[in-house]
N, C-alpha and C positions, 0 to 999 in steps of 0.2 A: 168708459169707452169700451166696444166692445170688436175687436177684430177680428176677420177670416183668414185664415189659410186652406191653401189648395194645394193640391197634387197629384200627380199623374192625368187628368183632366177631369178630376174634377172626382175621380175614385175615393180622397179623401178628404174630407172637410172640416176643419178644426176652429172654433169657436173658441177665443177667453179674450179676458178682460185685457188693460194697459197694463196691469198688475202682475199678469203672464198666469193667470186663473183658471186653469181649464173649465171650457162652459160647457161645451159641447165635442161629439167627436162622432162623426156620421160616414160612415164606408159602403159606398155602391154593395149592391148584391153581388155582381161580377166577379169582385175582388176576393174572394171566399176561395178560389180553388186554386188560389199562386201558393206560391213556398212561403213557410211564416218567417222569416227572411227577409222575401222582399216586400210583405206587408208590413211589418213594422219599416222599413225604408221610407214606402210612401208615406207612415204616419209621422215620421220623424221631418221627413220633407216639407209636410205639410204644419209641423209644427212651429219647425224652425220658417215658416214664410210667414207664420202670425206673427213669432217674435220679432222678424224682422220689419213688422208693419206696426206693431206696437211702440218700438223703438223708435221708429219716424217719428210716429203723435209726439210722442215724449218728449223726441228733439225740436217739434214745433212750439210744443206747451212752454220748452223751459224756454227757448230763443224770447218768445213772446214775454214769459214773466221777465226778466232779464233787461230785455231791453235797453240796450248798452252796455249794460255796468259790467267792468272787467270782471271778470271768473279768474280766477286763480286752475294751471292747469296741471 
């Protein structure tokens, strides 16, 4: 499975796997003449919205294998 992250609109765009695999990592031209600062922010941004979308699949995959059976928590 392979998710996106976005940030700032779209300035940066971060690609990896359910695995949290960096695939990809694509930053507008624009972005080039901020502070490196607040370009690694947007990357970080953007990174942390994969893993947060990553995260989802994973909590659908395991609900689905599961399928009832008590989990110890």
């Amino acid at each position: 499975t392979t998710v996106r992250g976005i940030a700032d609109g779209g300035a940066c765009v971060v690609e990896m796997t359910g695995k949290y695999d960096l695939l990809s990592l694509k930053l507008r031209d624009d972005i080039s003449g901020r502070p490196a600062d607040e370009i690694a922010q947007i990357v970080l941004t953007a990174m942390r919205d994969a893993k947060d979308k990553a995260d989802d699949i994973i909590d659908q995959v395991m609900t689905k294998a599961t399928a009832g059976i008590p989990l110890p928590e």
